[in-house]
N, C-alpha and C positions, 0 to 999 in steps of 0.2 A: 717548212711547216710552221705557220702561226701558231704561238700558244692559245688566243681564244678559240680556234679553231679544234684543240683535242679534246674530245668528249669521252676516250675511251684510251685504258694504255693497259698493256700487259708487260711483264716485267720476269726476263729469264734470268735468275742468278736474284730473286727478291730479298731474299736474306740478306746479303752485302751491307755493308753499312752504310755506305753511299746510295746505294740501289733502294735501300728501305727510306732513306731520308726523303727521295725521290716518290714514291710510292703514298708516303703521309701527305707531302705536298700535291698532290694530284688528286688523294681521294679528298682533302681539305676543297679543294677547286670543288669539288661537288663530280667530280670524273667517274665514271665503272672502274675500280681496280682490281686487276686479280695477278697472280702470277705464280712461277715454278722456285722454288728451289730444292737440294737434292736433301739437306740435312733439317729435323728441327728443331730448334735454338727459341732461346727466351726471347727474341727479338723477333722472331716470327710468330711466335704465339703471341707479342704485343698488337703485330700487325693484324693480325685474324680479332683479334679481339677490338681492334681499331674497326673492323667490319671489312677487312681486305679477305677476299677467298683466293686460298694458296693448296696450290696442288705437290703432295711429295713425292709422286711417281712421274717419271719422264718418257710420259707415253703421250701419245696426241692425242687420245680419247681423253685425259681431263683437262683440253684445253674448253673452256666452255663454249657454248655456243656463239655467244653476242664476238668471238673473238677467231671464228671459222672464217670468214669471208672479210676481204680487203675493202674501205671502206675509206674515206678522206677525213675521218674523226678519230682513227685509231690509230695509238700511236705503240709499235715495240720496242723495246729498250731493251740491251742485253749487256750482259757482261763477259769480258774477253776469257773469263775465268769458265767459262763452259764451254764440254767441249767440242768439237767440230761435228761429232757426232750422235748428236742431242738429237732425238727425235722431236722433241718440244722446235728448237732450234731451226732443223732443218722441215720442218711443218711448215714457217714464218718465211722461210728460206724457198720455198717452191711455189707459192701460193704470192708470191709478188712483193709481201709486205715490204717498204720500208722500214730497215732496223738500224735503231741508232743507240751508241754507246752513250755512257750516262755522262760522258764529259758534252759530247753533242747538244744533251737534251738543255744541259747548265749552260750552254750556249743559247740557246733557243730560248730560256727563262730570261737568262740578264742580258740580251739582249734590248735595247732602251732604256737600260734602268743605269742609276750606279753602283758602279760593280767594284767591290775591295776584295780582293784575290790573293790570298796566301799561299806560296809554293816553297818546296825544300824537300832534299832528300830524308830529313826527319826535323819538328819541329812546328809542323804545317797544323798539325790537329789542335795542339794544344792555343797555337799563337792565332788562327781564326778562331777556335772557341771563346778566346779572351775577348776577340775587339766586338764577334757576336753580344757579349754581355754587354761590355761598359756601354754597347750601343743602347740595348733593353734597359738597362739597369735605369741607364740615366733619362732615359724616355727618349730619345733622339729615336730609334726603333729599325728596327731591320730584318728584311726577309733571310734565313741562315743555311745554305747547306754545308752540313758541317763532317768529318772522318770518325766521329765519338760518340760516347753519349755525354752531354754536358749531366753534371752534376746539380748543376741550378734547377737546370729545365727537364733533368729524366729525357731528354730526347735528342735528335740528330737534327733535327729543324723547328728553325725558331719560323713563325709569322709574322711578317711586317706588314705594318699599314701605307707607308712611304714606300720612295723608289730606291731603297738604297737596297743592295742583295750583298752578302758577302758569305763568297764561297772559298773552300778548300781547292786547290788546283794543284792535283795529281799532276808529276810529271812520268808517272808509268805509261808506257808505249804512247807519249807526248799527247795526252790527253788533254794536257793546259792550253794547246795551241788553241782551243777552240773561244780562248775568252780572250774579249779586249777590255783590260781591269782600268777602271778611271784611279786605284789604288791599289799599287804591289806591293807583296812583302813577299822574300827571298831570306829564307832563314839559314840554309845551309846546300851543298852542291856538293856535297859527299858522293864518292864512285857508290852506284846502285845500281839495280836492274840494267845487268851489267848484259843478261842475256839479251836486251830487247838492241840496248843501246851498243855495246862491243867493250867500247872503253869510253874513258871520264871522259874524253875530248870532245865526244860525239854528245853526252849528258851534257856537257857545258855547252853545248853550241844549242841546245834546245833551251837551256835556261836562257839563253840569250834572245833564242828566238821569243820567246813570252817577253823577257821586258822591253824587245820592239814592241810588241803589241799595246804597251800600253797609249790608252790616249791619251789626244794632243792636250797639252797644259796638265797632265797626271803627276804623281807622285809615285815614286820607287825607294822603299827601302830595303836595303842591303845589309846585310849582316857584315858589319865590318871583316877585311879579309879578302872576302869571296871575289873573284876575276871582271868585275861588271860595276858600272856605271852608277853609281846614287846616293840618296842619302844614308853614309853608313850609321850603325848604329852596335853599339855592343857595354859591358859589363866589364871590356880591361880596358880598354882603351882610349885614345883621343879622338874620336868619331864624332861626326857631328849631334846625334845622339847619343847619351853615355849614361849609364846605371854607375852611381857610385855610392860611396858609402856602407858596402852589401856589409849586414850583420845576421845574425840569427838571433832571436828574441823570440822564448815562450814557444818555442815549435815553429818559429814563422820568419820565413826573410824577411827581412826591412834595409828600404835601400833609401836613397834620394834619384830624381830622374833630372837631368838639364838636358836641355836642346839649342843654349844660344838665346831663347826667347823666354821659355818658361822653365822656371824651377819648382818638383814637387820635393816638397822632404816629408821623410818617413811614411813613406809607400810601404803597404805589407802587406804580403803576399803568403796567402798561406800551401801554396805549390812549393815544393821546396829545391834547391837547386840552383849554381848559376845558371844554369844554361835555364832555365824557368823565369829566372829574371831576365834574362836577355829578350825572351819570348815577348815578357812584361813590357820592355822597352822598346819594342817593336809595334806590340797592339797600342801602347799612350801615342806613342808617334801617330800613326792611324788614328786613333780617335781624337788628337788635338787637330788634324790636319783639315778632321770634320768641324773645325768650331765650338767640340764642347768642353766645357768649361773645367778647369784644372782640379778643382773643390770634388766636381762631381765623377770624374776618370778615380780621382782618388777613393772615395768610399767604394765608386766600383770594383776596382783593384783590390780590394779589402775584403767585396762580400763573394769573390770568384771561388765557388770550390772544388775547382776543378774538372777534369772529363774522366768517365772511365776506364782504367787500365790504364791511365796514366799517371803513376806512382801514386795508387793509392793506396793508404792505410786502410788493412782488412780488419785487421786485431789491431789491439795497443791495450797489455795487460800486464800488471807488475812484474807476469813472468814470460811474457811472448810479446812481439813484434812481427808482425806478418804485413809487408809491402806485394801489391802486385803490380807490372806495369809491361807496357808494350813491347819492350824495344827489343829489336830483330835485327840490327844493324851495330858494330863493333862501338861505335861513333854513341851511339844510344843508350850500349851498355856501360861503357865509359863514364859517362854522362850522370847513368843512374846511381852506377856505384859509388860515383862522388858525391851525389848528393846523401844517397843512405850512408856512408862515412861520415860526412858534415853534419848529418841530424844524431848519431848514434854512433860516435868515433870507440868506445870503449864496449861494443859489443861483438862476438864471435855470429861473421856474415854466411849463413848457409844459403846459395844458389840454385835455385831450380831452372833450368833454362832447357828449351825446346827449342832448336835450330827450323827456323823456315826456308824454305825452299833446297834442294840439293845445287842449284848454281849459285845463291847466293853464299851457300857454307863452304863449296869450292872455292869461290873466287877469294875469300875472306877468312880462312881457314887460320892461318897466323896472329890472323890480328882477331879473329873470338878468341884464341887460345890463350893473347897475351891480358886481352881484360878477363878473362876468365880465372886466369891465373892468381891475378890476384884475391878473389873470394877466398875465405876460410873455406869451405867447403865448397863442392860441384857436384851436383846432382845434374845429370844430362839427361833427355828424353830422347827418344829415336827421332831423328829430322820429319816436320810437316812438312808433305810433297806439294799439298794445294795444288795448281794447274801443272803439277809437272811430273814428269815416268822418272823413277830413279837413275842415276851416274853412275855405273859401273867405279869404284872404288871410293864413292863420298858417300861414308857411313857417320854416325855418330862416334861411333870406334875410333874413325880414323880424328877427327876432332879430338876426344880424349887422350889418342897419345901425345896430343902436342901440347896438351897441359901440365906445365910442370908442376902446379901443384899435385901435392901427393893425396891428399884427403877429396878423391873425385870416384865417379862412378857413374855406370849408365845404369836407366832403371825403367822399366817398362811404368807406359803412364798409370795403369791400374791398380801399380803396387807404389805410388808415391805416396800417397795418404800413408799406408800404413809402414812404411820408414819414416814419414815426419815425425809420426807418431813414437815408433821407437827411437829416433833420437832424439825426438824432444827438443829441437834448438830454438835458441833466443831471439835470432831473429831470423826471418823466412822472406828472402824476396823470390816472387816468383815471375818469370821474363820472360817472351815470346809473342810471336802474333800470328798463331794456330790456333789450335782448340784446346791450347794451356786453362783456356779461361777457364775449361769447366772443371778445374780442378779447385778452384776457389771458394766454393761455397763449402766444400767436401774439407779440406782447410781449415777455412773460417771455421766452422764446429768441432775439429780434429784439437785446434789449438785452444780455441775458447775453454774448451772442456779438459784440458791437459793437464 
């Protein structure tokens, strides 16, 4: 299917963060948009309010008319997260439609253009949102599908006037295969989506398969470490890109970046984190590869404030600290907890964390319980199932006995607010990537007001 050619798209699974970025970008084209999803979220009421019509019942009566009949301007798009049994779905499914998943359609966008494609089993959202800015920021400019909401921009896609696109590239059920990036980044290849894949062998052979794809005379960079071929780069090491220097100043990393050719010093970052700089060291990579200029990567780097639920500060008040951030993977939470240590070494860490999926908390069951362990406190939710039927014996339960900390508990989500409330703690990260989010706001005024 030509992109000039679609006049009309409907979109199952619209709410998604990928799926809505998708959705902006089409109705922007001047497209008919409309589409289903099952729950509604501030992100669908931005999209309604965008002028998108979305339907919350999964009946084929609110599909609308203009979207009844198979047409060569209309294009469906779904998400693998609905399920087989979608009346919406199977409506699109009898009636002929071509239905393409949203890695597909990002195929079909940056097709001809050039394409900078960030993939990794965590690390992807934050490290394409980064190189999306320094591109904006510095005027160089780019079309963006992105996994977040940037902070800059309130949104999930940026609009470019040039050819340059740079998207996020899921390696869930090998959905990157569909891009051939004139620029990779490969941030991490941590075992995940262990049910699509089996084991890390079969995830690494698909990471491999993406940096074939890239084009001829392209640029690949690799996070120092990882099994594959490129320019490494990292924040310990002797890579051919390297972050050194890393200090904390004023709430803010500040590093130096060399590559061999160019040297910036005192880059600051206000993401906090190594592994954020590393991120950092990836997107300059990228955007010097583009040509622009070292002066101007650097203010960029400066004015980035980040993506949402990606360790951000809710609160920050003489007597509370309230972090919230995404991470749903052992490797992520690791990660976070070093960073909120490094920002906040002499504070008592209380843990709210909400386990996603039942085979991810399976598979990984030892290694949540060993970074978990380390929090002063653990507050656990019941596991978010999202596209999946419960495990027979993968409970939240069964997670908490392998915490040795002692100061842990499971807590239904309804009744977290009012335990923060009565313990009162100093500082509150809260971690997951379910429907934790919407415990945040309820938070943010719980604590503010405490």
């Amino acid at each position: 299917m030509e992109l000039s050619n679609i006049k009309r798209v409907y979109f199952v699974g619209i709410g998604g963060i990928g799926m809505s970025a998708l959705a902006r970008y089409f109705a922007k084209r001047g497209c008919v948009v409309c589409g289903y999803d099952k729950t509604r979220t501030a992100l669908t009421g931005q999209l309604e309010q965008e002028g998108i019509l979305i339907s919350f019942l999964d009946e084929e009566e609110t599909i609308p008319v203009a979207f009844r009949e198979k047409f060569d301007d209309t294009l469906v798009v779904y998400t693998p997260a609905i399920p087989k049994n979608s009346q919406i779905l199977n409506f699109f499914q009898s009636k002929g439609f071509d239905l393409k998943k949203r890695s597909q359609v990002l195929g079909i966008i940056s097709e001809g253009m050039y394409c900078v494609a960030v993939a990794g089993t965590h690390g992807k959202t934050t490290t394409s949102s980064m190189i999306a800015h320094i591109l904006t920021d510095t005027g160089f400019g780019c079309t963006a599908f992105l996994g977040g909401i940037t902070t800059n921009y309130n949104s999930n896609v940026l609009y470019g006037k040039n050819n340059v696109v740079v998207v996020e590239a899921d390696e869930y059920d090998r959905s990157f295969l569909t891009l051939h990036p004139d620029v990779a980044v490969i941030t991490s290849m941590d075992a995940d989506h262990l049910d699509i894949y089996g084991d890390e062998s079969h995830l690494h052979e698909s990471f491999n398969l993406f940096a074939g794809q890239l084009k001829e005379n392209g640029r690949l960079f690799i996070k120092d470490g990882l099994p594959i071929a490129g320019i490494t780069y990292s924040a310990t090491g002797n890579s051919a890109i390297n972050a050194k220097n890393i200090r904390v100043e004023d709430g803010c990393f500040v590093f130096d970046f060399e590559d061999g050719y160019t040297t910036i010093k005192d880059l600051k970052l206000a993401m906090p984190g190594k592994h954020n700089v590393e991120n950092a060291t990836a997107a300059i990579g990228s955007a010097l590869s583009l040509g622009i200029h070292p002066n101007s990567v650097k203010k960029a780097i400066a004015s980035f404030k980040g993506v949402k639920r990606r360790f951000e500060t809710i609160v920050k008040t003489e007597q509370h600290i309230y972090i919230d951030d995404y991470a749903h993977h052992p490797e992520e939470l690791r990660a976070c907890f070093d960073a909120v240590r490094q920002l906040h070494p002499d504070k008592k860490l209380t843990v709210v964390f909400q386990p996603h999926l039942f085979t991810r908390t399976r598979d990984f069951a030892d290694e949540f319980a060993k970074v978990l362990s380390t929090a002063d406190e653990v507050i656990l939710l019941e596991i978010y199932p999202a596209r999946e039927l419960p495990i027979e014996g993968v409970t939240s339960q069964m997670l908490l006995d392998k915490i040795t900390n002692q100061h842990k508990q499971i807590c239904a989500k309804e009744s977290v607010v009012e335990l923060i409330k009565i313990k009162n703690p100093e500082l509150t990260l809260t971690v997951g990537a379910g429907d934790i989010d919407t415990l945040i706001e309820p938070l943010k005024n719980t604590l503010t007001h405490a």
